[in-house]
N, C-alpha and C positions, 0 to 999 in steps of 0.2 A: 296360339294366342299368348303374347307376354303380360304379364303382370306387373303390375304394380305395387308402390309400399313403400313405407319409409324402413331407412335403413343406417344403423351406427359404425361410421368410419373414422379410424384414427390413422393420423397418417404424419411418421417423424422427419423431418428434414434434417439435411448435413448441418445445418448451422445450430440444431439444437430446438427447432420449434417443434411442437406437438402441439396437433390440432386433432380433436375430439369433434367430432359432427353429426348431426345427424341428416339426411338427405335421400334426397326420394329415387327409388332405385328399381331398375326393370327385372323380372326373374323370367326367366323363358321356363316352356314347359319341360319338364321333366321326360327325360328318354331314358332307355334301358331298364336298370334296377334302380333309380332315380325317382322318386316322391318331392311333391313339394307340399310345403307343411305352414298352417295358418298359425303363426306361432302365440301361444296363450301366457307361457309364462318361461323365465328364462331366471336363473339364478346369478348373482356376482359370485363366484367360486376365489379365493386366493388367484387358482391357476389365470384366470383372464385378466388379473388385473398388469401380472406384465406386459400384455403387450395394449391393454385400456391405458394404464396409468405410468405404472411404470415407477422411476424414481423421479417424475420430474415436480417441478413445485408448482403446486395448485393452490397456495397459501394466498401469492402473489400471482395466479393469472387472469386471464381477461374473460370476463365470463358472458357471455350474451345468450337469448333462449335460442335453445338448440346448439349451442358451441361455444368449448371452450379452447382458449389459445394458452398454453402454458414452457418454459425451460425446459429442458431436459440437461440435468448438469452432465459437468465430468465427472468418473471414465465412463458412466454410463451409457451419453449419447455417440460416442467411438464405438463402445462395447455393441451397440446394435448398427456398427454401420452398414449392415446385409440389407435392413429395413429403410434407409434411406429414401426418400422421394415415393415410398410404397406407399396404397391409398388400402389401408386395408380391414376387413370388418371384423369383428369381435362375437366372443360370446361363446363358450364349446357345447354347452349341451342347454337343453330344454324340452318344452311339450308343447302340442299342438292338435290341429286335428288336419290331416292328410286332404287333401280337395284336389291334388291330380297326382296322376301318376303316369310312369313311364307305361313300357309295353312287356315287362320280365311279368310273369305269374307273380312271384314274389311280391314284386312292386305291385299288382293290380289286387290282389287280396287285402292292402291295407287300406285301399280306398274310401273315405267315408268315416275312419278311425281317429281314435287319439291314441298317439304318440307320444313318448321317450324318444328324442333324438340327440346325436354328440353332430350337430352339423359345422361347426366350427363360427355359425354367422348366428347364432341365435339371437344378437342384441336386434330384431327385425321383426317385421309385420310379416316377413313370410322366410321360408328358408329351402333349400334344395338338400334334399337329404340321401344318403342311402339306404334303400329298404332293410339291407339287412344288419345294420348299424341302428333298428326301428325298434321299439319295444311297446309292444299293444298295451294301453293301459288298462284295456276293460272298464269296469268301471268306475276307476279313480279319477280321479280329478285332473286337469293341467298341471294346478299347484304341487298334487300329491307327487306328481313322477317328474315334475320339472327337476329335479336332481335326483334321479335315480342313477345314475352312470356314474359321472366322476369321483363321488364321494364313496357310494357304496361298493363302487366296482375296486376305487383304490381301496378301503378298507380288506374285503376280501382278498383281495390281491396278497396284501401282506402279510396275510394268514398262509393262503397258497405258498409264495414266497420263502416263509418259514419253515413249511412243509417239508417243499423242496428239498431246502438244503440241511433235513433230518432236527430242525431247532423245535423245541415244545416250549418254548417263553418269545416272550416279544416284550421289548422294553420303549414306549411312545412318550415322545416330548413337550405334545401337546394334550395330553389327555381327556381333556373336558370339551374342546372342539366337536363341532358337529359332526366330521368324521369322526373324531376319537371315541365318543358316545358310541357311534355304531361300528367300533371294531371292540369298546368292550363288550358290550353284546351277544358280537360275533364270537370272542372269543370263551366267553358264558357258554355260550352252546356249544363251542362244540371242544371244551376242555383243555383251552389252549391258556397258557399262564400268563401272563399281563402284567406289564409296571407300568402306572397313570403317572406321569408327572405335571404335578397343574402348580399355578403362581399364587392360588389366590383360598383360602380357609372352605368358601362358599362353593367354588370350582370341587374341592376336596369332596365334600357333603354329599353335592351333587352323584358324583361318581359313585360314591359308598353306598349313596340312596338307590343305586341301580345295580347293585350289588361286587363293583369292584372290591378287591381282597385286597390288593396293593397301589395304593396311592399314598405319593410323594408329593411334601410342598414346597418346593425351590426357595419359596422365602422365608422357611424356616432356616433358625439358626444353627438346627444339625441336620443341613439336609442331607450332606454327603453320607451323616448317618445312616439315616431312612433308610437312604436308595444302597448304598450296600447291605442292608441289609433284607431290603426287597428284591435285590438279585441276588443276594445268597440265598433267599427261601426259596426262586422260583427258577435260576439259572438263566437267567434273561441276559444273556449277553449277544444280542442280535435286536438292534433296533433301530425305530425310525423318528426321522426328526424332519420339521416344513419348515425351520426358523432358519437354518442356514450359516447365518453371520451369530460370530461371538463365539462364546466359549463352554455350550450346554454340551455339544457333540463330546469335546474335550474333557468337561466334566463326567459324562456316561462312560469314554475308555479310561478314565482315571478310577472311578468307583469298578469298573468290571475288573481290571488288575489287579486291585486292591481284593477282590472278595478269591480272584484266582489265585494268589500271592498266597491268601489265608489258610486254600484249599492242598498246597505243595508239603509232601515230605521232606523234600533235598530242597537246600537253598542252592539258584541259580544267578548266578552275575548278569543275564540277559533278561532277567522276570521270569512271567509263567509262558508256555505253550498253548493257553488257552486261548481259542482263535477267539476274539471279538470282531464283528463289524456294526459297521453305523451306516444306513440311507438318509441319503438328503433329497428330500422329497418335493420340498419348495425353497420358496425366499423370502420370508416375511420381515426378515432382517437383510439390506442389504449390502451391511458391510462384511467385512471379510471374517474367513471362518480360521478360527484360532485354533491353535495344534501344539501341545509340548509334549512333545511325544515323551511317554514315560510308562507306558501302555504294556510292556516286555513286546516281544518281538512277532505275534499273532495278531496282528491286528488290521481292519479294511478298512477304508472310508473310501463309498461310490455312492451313485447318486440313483434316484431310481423316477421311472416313469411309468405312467400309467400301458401307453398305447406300447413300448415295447416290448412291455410285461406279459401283455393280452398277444401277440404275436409269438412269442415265446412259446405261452404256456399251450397253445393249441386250440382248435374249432371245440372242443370235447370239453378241456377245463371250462371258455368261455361259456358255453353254451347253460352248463351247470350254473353257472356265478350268475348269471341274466335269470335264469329260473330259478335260483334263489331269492334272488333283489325282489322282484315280481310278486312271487308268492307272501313276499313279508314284509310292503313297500308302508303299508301302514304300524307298522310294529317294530323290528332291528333296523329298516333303511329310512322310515321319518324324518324328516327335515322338518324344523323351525325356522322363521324367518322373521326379523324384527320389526319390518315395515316392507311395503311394496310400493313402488315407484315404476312409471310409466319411462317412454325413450327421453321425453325432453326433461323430465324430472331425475334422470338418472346424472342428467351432466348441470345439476345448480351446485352451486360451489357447498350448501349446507351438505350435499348428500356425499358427492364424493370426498370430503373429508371426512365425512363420517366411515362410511363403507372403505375408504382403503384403508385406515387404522385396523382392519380385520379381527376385531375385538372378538371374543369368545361367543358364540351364542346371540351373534346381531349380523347375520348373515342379511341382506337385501335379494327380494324377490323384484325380477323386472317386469311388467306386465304391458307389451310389447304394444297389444292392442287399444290402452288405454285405460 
């Protein structure tokens, strides 16, 4: 038996139109390790909004209920010409409650349940999922595990991450973001050294009030200070940044050289040896990312993603990071959300101006079912 539902599809054409819609959509049942999922509540995360929004101008577009019609400038609209004529849905993760399932055990055990899911369609009244992409929520709420995946699994990640590659500091660009709250947290517990860098006095506070040791405030007029000297107390030359465009990445390998340059016996005509790298982890800016190299000659700039991360690290790590989230979904993995807004509420021109500015701490919850 197919189902029914409405469902949010954005779909770019060659000439540069992006059309946001919402429309009613059939979900057949669910075979294999395959759940289909009554979806209750769905987050705007950064990561959805490239391919919801995008860069194109919703200043100037055409708004009507249930759709908007908006540009998509240059080099942007070239830069995605793979998605061209593609009609396609939105959304990566959310919660729900399970109402059919395939015929895998796996699958037939959730039956009945609410879920955590990363189904890539969450902006929907239903969604097909993988069972074992599922995360039982017992007895939390929709709201409570609609973001348990992307934010908490990235924060951890980049703890693992750091691990990995033998680093005991982590140096973050956004620090007072909803993620960044919950990897200072993460990294509270489990002794891992942290530099917050936030823009704004009250962002500062925040952090300090949750017990960060090192925060930086870009708008101060010795920031460069600060921050060198918050990577010389804690050696934080391994960090990550979601802003992309500009010149923050550039400023963190300019303050790490500088604190390595300090830490040298011999002067060298090449800089220090001290390996620096920097992850780019989103685009919240998306002009181009600035570079003067002046860094000495140890230094990375890659980009990092969640799902390649999780494939990487193993069934074993993952497994740990999901029973962690879980067990602690109302205390280190907590989300906030500023307002919630239903499917046809998500596309009025007040909201998406609001929610793509991805201001600190005004995250939108979508509540699919109304």
């Amino acid at each position: 038996m197919t189902t029914t539902g409405k469902q949010l599809f954005t779909t770019l054409e060659s000439d540069g139109t992006l059309t946001v819609e919402i429309a009613q959509s059939e979900f057949p049942d669910p075979t294999g390790n395959q759940v289909l999922v009554r979806m209750e509540a769905a987050p705007i995360n950064p990561s959805d909004l490239a391919i919801l929004t995008g860069a194109a101008d919703f200043e100037n577009a055409d708004y009507s209920p249930g759709k908007v019609v908006a540009k998509m400038p240059e080099p942007f609209n070239s830069g995605q010409k793979a998605r061209h004529g593609q009609r396609l849905p939105a959304g990566n993760e959310g919660a729900g409650t399970v109402v059919a399932t395939g015929d895998s055990d796996m699958a037939k055990a959730l039956m009945g349940q609410r879920v955590a899911c990363v189904p890539g369609t969450a902006y929907s009244e239903y969604a097909i999922a993988d069972a074992a992409m599922c995360l039982p929520l017992g007895d939390h709420s929709a709201e409570a595990g609609a973001s348990s995946f992307v934010n908490p699994m990235t924060a951890l990640g980049f703890v693992e991450n750091a691990r990995m590659d033998g680093q005991k500091a982590i140096l973050h660009t956004v620090g007072a973001s909803n993620l960044g709250q919950m990897l200072n947290r993460i990294c509270l517990e489990d002794g891992m050294g942290l530099v917050n860098i936030v823009r704004k006095d009250e962002q500062a506070k925040l952090l300090k009030d949750q017990g960060a040791t090192h925060v930086v405030n870009s708008s101060d007029d010795d920031f460069l200070s600060q921050l060198k000297a918050a990577i010389d107390d804690t050696d934080a030359f391994y960090g990550f940044d979601p802003i992309g465009g500009g010149k923050m990445v550039d400023t963190c390998f300019k303050a790490m050289e500088q604190v390595a340059v300090g830490k040298m016996t011999e002067y060298s005509r090449y800089g220090s040896n001290q390996q620096k790298r920097m992850f780019i982890y989103g685009r919240l800016d998306f002009g181009p990312t600035t570079l003067t190299p002046s860094y000495g000659f140890g230094w990375t700039l890659s980009g990092w993603l969640l799902t390649p991360f999780l494939q990487n690290a193993g069934m074993e790590t993952v497994m740990r990071m999901r029973k962690r989230v879980l067990d602690n979904l109302s205390t280190t993995f907590a989300s906030k959300y500023k307002t919630k807004v239903d499917l046809e509420g998500m596309l009025t021109r007040d909201a998406i101006l609001d929610y793509r500015q991805m201001k600190t701490g005004e995250k939108y919850l979508v509540t699919p079912q109304g």
